[in-house]
Each structure stands twice: as structure tokens, then as C-alpha cells.
N, C-alpha and C positions, 0 to 999 in steps of 0.2 A: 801667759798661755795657760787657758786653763784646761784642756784634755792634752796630757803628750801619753795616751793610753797606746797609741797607733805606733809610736815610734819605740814605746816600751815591747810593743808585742815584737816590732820589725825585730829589735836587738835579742828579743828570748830566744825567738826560732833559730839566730845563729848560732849564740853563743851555745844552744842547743846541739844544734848540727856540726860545730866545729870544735868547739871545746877553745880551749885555751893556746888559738893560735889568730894570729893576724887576719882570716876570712872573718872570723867571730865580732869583728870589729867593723867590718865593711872595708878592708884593706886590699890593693890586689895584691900585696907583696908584705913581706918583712923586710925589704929597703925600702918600699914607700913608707911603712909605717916607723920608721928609724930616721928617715929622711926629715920627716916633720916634727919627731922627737929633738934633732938636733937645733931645727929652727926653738923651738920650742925653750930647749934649755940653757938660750943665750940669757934671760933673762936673770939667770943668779947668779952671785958673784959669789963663787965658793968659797972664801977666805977665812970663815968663820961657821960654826955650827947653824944650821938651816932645816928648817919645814919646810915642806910642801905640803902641797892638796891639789892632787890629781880631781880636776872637777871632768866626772864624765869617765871615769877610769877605766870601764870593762874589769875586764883580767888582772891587771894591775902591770900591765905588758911595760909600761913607762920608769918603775920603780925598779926591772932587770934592767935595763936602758941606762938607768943612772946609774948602776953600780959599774957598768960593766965597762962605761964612757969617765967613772973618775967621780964623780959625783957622789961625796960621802954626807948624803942628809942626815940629821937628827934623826926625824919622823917623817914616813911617806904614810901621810891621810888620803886613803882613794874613796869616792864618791860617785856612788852611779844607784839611778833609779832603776836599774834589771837587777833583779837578787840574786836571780839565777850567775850573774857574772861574779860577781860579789863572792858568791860561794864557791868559784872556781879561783878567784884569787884568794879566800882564806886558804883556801884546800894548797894552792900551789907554795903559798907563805907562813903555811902552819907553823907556829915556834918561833918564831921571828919578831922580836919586839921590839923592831923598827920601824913594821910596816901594819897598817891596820884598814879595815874596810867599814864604809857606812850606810847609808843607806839615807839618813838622816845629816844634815849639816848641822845641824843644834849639836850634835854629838863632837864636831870638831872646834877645836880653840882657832882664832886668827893664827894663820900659819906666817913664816916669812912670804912665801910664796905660790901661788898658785901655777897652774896649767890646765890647759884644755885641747885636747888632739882630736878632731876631728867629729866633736861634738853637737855641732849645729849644721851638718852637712845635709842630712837624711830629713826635711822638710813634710815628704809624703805628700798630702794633699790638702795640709794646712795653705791658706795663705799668704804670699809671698809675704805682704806688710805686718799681719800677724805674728807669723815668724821671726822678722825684723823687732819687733815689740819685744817677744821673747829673747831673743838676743839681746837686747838691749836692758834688759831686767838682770843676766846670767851676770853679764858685768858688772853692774851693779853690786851681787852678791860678792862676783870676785872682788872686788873693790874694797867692799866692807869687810870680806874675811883673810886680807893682806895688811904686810906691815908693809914691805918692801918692793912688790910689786907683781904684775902676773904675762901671760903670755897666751893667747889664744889662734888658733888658725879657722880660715875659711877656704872652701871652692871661691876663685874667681870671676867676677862679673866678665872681665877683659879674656875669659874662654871662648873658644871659638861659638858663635851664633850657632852652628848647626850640632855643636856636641850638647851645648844648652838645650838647644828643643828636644832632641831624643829622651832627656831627662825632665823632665819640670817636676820630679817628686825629689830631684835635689835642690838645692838653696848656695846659689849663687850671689854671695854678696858683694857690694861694692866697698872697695877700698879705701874710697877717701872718703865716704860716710860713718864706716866704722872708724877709720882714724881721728877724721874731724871730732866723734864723738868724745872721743879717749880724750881726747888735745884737750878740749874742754872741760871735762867733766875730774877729771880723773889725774892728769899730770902735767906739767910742760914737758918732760921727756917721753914722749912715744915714737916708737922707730915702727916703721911700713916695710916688711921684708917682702917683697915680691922679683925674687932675684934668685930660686933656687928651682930653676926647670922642673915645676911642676906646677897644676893646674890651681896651685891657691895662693895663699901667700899668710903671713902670722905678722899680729900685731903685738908690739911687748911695750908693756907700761911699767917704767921704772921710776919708784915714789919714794927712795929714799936716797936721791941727790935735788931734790922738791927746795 
């Protein structure tokens, strides 16, 4: 994807306008956006010291999430192309040499594991297959910047037809394309959660029972 200028500007204006709360992120709620945090953090097996890498982080809203749910990482690496958010999660995690923010993925070492919440929702008026490309690239990177494994969510294609059309600037993916993909490329363990009364579903790729 080579212009995501459009989807950097959508996320300024909010995180502009909201500050360091769940609309900032495109959320309607603090339980929606908690809801797909918990999909999200089936993928680590806390048993032993752990990274992550918040791909897409905002605020760095996911790394309260895990402290607050039990989840005692090493390092929480958040990554997001809006600075503007970036600097509302240094500002909120000032001191804290747990948690750090980039802007840059060169800047982060292979984590145990990644996450991504609601990152490729907001499409705009890119094209659908284009998109698809791009998502399919983001993987990739998660791929390569995991030891252990990662965990991403989408909007669902199996949404009702008529919630679909009112939207076409969101990005409704199909399930068992991104699955299929993972299956193949990436791991024989991938689990397809679409099983938690809400409009999407999260795919987790677990690489170190491979």
C-alpha cells in the first residue's frame, strides 16, 4: 500500500479531538474496544517473561488492558504511523520503562509477540483488493517481527449486506481467506475466532508449538 496518508489524517483528527480515550481509536465503547483486547490476548501463554508489539497501537490503550487483566510483559513495544497518538501514549506512560513507543519498526527487536486491534478496519476509499494486499504485507511483517506468535482482528465479511453498504469506507474481510492465508504461510496452528457477538472476528497464529 503505497499512500496510507488518508487513514493517517482519519486517525489525527481523532486522536486530536478525543484525546486518549476509546473514540480516538474509532471505538464506540471501552467494552468494545476491551472486548477485542481479550480476543486478542489469547495468543500468549504467560508463563514466562514476554514482548509484545502493539502493531497499530494508538494510545497504547492495550498495554492498560494487560496490566489490568494479569498480563505481566517484559516490554510493551507500541507502533503506530499517527505521532500525534504516540505522543499521547508517551505523555500517558511517562517513566515507565516497560512500555515504549515508535513510529519506526526498525526501532523494535522481534518481540515474543505481536497484536493488532482494529487496525485495518478504516479502508477509506482505497480499494477493496488493494487493501487486501496491504493486509496481507502487515502479516508478513507480524510474521517476521515474532518469535512465538501474533493475533490480529477484522470487521466481518458475514455482516449483514445492508450494514455493509451504508459503509464501503470500511473493510470487511473474509475469514477463511485470511485464515487460509495464515494456515499456509505462517503456521499449522491458526485458530478463526468468530464466536464473540460482535461484528468481526480475530485470527491468532501460534509458532512456537510448529
Amino acid at each position: 500500500m503505497s499512500d496510507l496518508d488518508p487513514v493517517k489524517h482519519y486517525f489525527q483528527n481523532l486522536i486530536e479531538k478525543y484525546g486518549g480515550t476509546p473514540s480516538a481509536m474509532d471505538y464506540n465503547s471501552a467494552n468494545a474496544q476491551e472486548a477485542r483486547f481479550e480476543q486478542l490476548a489469547k495468543v500468549i501463554v504467560p508463563d514466562k517473561p514476554y514482548s509484545v508489539l502493539d502493531f497499530g497501537c494508538g494510545y497504547g490503550a492495550m498495554a492498560d488492558w494487560f496490566r489490568r487483566s494479569g498480563y505481566n510483559f517484559a516490554h510493551y513495544y507500541g507502533y503506530d504511523i499517527v505521532e500525534k497518538s504516540l505522543e499521547v501514549g508517551r505523555k500517558i506512560y511517562q517513566g515507565d520503562e516497560k512500555i515504549s513507543f515508535h513510529s519506526s519498526l526498525n526501532e523494535i527487536p522481534v518481540c515474543d509477540y505481536a497484536v493488532a486491534s482494529g487496525v485495518f478496519n478504516m479502508k477509506l476509499e482505497a480499494d477493496y483488493e488493494e487493501w487486501t494486499s496491504y493486509v496481507i504485507e502487515s502479516l508478513e511483517t507480524m510474521n517476521k517481527k515474532t518469535s512465538c506468535g501474533f493475533a490480529v482482528n477484522f470487521l466481518t465479511s458475514y455482516s449483514d449486506a445492508d450494514r455493509m453498504a451504508e459503509r464501503p469506507d470500511l473493510y470487511y474481510a473474509d475469514p477463511c481467506r485470511i485464515f487460509d492465508y495464515c494456515r499456509r504461510h505462517f503456521s499449522r496452528n491458526v485458530a478463526l475466532l468468530h464466536d464473540y457477538k460482535i461484528w468481526d472476528f480475530t485470527i491468532i497464529v501460534r509458532k512456537e508449538f510448529d
